[in-house]
N, C-alpha and C positions, 0 to 999 in steps of 0.2 A: 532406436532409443528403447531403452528396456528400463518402463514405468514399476516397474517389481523389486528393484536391485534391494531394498534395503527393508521394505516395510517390517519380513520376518526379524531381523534382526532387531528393531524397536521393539518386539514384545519382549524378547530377553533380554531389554536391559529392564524394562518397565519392573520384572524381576525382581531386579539388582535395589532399586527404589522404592520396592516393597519393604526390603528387609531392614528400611531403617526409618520406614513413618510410624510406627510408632515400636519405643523401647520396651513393652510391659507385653508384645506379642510374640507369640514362640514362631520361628520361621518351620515352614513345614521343609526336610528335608530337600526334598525337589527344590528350592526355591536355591537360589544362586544368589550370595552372602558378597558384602562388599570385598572383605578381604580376598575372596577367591575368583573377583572380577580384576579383571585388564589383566587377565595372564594371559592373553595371545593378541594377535592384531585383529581377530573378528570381532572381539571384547571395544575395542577402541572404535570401531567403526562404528559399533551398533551403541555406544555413550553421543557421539555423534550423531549419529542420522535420526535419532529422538529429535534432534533439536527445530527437524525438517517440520513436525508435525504439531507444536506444541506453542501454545502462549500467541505472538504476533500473525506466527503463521495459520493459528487455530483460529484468529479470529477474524480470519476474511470464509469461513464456513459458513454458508448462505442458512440460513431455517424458515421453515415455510410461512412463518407469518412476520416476520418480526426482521427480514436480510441478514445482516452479519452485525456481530462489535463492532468492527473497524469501519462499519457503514455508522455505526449510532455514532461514532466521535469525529467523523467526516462530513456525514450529510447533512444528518436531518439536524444538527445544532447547527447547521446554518440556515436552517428556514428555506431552503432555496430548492429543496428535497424534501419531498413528501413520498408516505407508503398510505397512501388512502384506504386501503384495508387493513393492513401491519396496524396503523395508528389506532383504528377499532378496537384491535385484541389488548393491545398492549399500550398501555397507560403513560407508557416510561419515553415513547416515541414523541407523545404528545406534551410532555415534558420539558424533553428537549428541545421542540421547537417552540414555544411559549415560554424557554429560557426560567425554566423555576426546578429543576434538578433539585432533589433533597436530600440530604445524608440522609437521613432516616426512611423515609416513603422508598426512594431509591438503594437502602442502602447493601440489599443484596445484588443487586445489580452491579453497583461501585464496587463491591468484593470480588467479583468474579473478574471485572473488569483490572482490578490492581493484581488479587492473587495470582493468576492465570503467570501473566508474564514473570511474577516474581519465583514462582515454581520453577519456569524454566530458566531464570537466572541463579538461582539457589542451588536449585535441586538437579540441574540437567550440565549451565555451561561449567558452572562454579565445578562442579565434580567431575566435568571432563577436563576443563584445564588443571586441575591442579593433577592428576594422575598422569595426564599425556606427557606434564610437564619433567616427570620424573623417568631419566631413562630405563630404567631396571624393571618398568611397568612395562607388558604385551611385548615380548620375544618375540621375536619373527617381524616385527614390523620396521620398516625402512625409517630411517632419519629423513628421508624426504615428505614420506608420506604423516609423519611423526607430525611433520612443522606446519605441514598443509590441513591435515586436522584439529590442529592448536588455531590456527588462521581459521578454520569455519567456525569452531568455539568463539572466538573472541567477536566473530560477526554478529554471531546470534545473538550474545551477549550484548551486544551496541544495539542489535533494528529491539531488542524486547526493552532496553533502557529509552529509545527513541520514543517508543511506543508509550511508554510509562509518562515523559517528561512531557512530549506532546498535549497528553488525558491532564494530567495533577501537577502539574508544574514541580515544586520542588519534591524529589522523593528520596528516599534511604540509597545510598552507596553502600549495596553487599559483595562481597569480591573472595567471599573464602565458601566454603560448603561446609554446611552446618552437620555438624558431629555429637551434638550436647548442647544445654540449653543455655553454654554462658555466651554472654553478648548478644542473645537473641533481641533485643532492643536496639535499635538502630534509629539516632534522627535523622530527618530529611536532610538532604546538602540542596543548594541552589540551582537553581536551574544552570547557573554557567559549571556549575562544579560536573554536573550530571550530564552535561556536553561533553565536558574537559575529558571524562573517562571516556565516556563514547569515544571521541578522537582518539584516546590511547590504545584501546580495542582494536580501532579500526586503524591505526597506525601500525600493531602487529600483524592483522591479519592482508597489508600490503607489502608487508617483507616475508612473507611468507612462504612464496614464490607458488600461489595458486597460477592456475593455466591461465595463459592470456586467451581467453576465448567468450565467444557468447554462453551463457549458462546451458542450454538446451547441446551444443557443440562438447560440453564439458560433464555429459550423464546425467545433465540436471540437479549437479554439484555447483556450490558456489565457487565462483572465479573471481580473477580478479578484476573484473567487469562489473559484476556484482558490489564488488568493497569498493570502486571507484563512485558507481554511481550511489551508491548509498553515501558514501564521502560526502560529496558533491550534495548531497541535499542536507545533511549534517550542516554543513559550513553555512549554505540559505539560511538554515535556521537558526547557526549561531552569531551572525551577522544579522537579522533581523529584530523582532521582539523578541525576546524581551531583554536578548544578552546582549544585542546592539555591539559586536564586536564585528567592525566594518571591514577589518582586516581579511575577513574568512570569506569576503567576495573574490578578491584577487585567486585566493584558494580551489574557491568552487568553480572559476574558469580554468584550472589548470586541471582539475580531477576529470572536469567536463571535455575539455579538449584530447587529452590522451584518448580517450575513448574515440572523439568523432576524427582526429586523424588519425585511429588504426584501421587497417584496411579489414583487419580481419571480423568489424565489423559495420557492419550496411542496413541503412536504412529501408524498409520496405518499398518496391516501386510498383506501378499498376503494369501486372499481367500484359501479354502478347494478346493485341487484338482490343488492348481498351481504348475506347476514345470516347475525349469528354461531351463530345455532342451527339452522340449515339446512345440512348439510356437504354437499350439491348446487351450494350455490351459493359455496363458499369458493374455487374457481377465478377469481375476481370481487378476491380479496383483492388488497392494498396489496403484498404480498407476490411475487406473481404478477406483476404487473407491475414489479416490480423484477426477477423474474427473467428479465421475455421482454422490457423494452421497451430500447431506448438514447437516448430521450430524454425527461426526465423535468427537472420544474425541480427534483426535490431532486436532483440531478448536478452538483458543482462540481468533479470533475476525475476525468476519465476516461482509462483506457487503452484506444484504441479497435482495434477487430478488424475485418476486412472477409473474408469469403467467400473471395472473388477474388485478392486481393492481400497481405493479412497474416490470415491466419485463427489463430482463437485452437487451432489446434494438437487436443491428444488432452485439454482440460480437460472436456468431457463427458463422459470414463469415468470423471472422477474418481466419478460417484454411483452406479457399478455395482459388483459383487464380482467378481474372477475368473472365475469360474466362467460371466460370464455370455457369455464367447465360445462355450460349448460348445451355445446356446441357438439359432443359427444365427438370428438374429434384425437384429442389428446390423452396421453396415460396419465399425467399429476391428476391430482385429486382438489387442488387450488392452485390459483394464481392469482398474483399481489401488485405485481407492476409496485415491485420495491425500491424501486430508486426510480423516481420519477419527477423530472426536471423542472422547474417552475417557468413559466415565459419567462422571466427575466433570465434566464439560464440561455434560453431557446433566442433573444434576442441577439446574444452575441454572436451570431451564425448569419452568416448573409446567405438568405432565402434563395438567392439569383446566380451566387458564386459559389458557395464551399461546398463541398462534393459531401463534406460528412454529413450533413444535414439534409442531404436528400434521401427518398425511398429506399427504405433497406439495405444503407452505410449502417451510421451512429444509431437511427432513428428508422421507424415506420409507421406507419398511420392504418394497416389495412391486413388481414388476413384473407388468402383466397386458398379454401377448399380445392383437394381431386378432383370433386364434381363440379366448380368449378361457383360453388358460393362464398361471397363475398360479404367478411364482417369487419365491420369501419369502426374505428373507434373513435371516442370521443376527443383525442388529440395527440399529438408523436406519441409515441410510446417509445423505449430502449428496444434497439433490434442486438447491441452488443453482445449478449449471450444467448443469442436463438440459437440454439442445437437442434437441428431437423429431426436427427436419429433417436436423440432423450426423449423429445416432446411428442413425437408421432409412435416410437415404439419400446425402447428400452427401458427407460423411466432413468438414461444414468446417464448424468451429464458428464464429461470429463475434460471440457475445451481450458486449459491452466489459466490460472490472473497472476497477468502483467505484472510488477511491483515496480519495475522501473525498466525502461527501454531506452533506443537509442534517442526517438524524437524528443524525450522528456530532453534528453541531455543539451539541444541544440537551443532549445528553450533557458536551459539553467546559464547554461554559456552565455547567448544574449544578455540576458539580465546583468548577470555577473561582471561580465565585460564593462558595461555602460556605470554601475554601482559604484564598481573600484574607481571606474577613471570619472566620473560624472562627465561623461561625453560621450555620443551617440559615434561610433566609428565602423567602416564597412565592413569590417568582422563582424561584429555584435550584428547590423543589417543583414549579414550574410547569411549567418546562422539564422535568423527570425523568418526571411525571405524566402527560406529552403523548406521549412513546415508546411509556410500559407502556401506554397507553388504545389505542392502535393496536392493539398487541398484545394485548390483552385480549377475553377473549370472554363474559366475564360480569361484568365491571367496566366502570362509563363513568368521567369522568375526573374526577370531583368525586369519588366514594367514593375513587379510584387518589390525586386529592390530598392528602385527609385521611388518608390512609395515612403518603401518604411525608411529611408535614410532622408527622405526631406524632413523626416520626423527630429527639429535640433533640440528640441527639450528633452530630457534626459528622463526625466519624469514621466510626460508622454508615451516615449518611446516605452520605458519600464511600462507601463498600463497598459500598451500593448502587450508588448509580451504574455503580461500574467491577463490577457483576454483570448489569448492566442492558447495558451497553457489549456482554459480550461474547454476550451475549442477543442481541444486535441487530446487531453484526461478526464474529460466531463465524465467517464466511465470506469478510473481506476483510483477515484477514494482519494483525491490531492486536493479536493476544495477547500476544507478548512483549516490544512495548514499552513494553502498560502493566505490567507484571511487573518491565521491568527500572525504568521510573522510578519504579512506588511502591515498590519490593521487597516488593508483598503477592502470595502466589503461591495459585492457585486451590486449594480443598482440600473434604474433608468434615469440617465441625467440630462434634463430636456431633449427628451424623443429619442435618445440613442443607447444603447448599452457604455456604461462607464462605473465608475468605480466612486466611492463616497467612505470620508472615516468611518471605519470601526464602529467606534465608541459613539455614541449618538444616535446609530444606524438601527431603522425600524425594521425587520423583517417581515415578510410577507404575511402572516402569523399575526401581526400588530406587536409583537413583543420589540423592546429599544433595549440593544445593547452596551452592558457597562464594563468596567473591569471587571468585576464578580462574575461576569460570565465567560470569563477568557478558558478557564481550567473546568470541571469537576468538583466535585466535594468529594471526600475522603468520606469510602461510606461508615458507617454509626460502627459495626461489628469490624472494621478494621482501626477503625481509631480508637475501639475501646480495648482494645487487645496488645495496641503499643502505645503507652502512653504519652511517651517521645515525639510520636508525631503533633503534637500537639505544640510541642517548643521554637521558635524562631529557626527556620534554615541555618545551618551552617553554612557561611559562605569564604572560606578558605581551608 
């Protein structure tokens, strides 16, 4: 794998982007002018591989106090995540979970938070599709490679509109790259409208004819592994709240299934030499190598990190406590323990069976010194992103995050399955039975099936799953968007982990939430700058 391929080539297009933010500036000669870009196929690559770095994918970038974006619109508004020092520094965390978000107080935050992706739809995919689109653009480049570059444009284009509709619900449909200041006004469309295009995105970039391969197998290029599983959670979400189009369940078990019957890709299994009654040898787990490895076939779209070049930042102190600077041990300078799971989180996990939830899987409770001292912490902590070699020497983390993998899929499938037909059938069991048997340390997966298939309510069964979901994602940022499309919000329901409406639902924080807190606010400095946002969605 060569982690290098492309980064040089984003700073020449970065360039090309220069020479048209603002009109009233002279470009310095050096500087590479739109018209005399996409005259070769390096030109096309490098309008492309920008897209790698920028808006959706910029905002899973960890920072030392505060985690990522894509942590603030996943975690902590769900109360069920806390940053016990992150929340100290920054006001905006605490906000969030005490559900009082302000256009105004917050309203540079909401800006970065809306601008960011709309940059890279504007300014990045908009301007690479319309030029890719055009043959007479970048000689030398293949008609093949032409249509598979048009297909990562139109990706990117959808996960940064995903990411958009998810935050603010309804938002502007932009689809040309801005050249001049007419039509720069744009009202919101509805959330189904803002789907609808997403699906037409990702409807091109599935004829595209990306490789059929795992991401990491494919340069750490998207494939069509990639556009499948992102499909497939598109559809969850456009079947769920708030577009309630039930039809896109049948959908999201067929995007789902292609995936889990191609051979060419596999779910991780535990290591030669593991057995689950031996805890000497659970270093060995299925687990473990999801946390150390970056190439894996259950990987269909990655956010990749390099050492050298883009390093994933201070996300390895997320699994330590404060205190443990004072331990003179490690090279960061703090640690936040930034996503850190509420017992009700911790509840869904059987103590006595699932592997992820034991020492140094998902979770650890305990640091042991070379010399052999022993520091306890006050309760699990995230062992997900422990990097030995960041946190003991380099200071450079580089292990990639997940975006969506194979086990997510066998998950969506369940679901999906039982949704369309409202009936619990051995398929849908099959796929649900095959997560928890991984995870299982005293269950194989015939006893795990006949479990979950005497499960006959249909409902039930679903509540599984999405307890099973966050079993298995508790670490890759999916909580609050199954939260906001089912409106079932995690809870303790007489003594057990189970699920309670949405809307009603007190979070741990004491705050009860409403519909007002489903989205964001549109912050103060972007609403005063398009006045349009301000007028009823368009919804056709």
């Amino acid at each position: 794998m060569e982690k290098t391929r492309y980064y040089l080539a984003i700073g020449v297009f970065l360039l090309v982007l220069a020479s048209c933010n603002d009109f009233l500036q002279e470009n310095p000669k050096s500087s590479i002018t739109q018209d005399k870009f996409f005259t070769s196929s390096s030109d096309a690559y490098s309008a492309v591989n920008v897209l790698y770095r920028k808006g959706f994918m910029a905002a899973m970038n960890s920072g030392s106090y505060t985690g990522c974006a894509l942590m603030y619109s996943t975690g902590y508004r769900t109360g069920l995540i806390d940053n016990p020092v992150g929340r100290g520094n920054n006001m905006f965390i605490t906000r969030m979970q005490q559900l009082n978000v302000d256009s105004i107080t917050d309203g540079s935050t909401m800006q970065g938070l809306w601008s960011n992706p709309y940059e890279v739809i504007v300014r990045n995919a908009n301007y690479a599709i319309e030029n890719l689109s055009k043959e007479e653009n970048c000689p030398g480049l293949t008609e093949v490679e032409r249509k598979q570059l048009l297909g990562e444009a139109h990706f990117f284009r959808a996960l940064n509109y995903f990411y958009l509709v998810r935050i603010f619900g309804p938002v502007p449909i932009i689809l040309n790259h801005y050249v001049s200041l007419e039509d720069l006004y744009v009202k919101r469309s509805s959330e189904k409208l803002v789907y609808k295009q997403i699906m037409a995105d990702l409807d091109i970039a599935l004829a595209a004819g990306l490789p059929d391969k795992p991401m990491p197998e494919n340069g750490f290029r998207i494939s069509r592994a990639s556009v499948l599983a992102l499909a497939a959670d598109i559809c969850m979400n456009m079947a769920g709240f708030p577009v309630l189009d039930e039809s896109k369940y049948a959908l999201a078990a067929k995007y789902s299934k292609e995936l889990i019957n191609n051979s060419a890709y596999a779910l991780i299994q535990h290591g030669n030499g593991f057995d689950a009654g031996d805890v000497s040898t659970w270093n060995k787990s299925a687990y473990n190598t999801l946390r150390t490895s970056d190439n894996q076939k259950e990987y269909l779209f990655v956010k990749e990190y390099d050492a050298t070049i883009s390093n994933a930042n201070e996300q390895p102190t997320w699994c330590l406590p404060f205190e443990a600077v004072t331990w003179n041990v490690f090279k960061y300078p703090v640690y936040i323990n930034a996503w850190h799971p509420d017992p009700i989180l911790h509840a869904a996990y059987d103590e006595n069976d699932d592997l992820r939830f034991q020492e140094k899987q998902y979770f650890h409770s305990s640091y042991t010194e070379a010399n052999g001292t022993i520091h306890t912490f006050d309760s699990k902590y995230a062992y997900f992103w422990w990097e030995e070699e960041a946190l003991l020497s380099t200071q450079r983390a580089q292990k990639d995050i997940c975006v969506y993998r194979l086990g997510e899929m066998y998950l969506t499938a369940a679901e999906a399955i039982v949704r369309s037909g409202n009936a619990v059938t051995d398929e849908a069991a099959g796929y649900l039975a095959t997560i928890k048997a991984r995870a299982s340390l005293n269950k194989d997966y015939n006893t795990i099936f006949n479990e979950v298939k005497a499960i006959t309510d249909p409902e039930a069964f679903v509540e599984e799953v999405l307890a099973e979901k966050i079993r298995e994602t508790l670490f890759e940022f999916k909580l609050w968007t199954d939260i906001a499309r089912t409106r079932k919000y995690p809870a303790i329901v007489n003594g057990k982990f189970g699920f309670v409406p949405l809307i009603g639902a007190t979070n741990p924080f004491g705050s009860t939430y409403t519909v007002n807190n489903l989205y964001f606010p549109l912050g103060e400095p972007v609403a005063q700058r398009n006045p349009l946002l301000a007028e009823s969605p368009l919804t056709e």
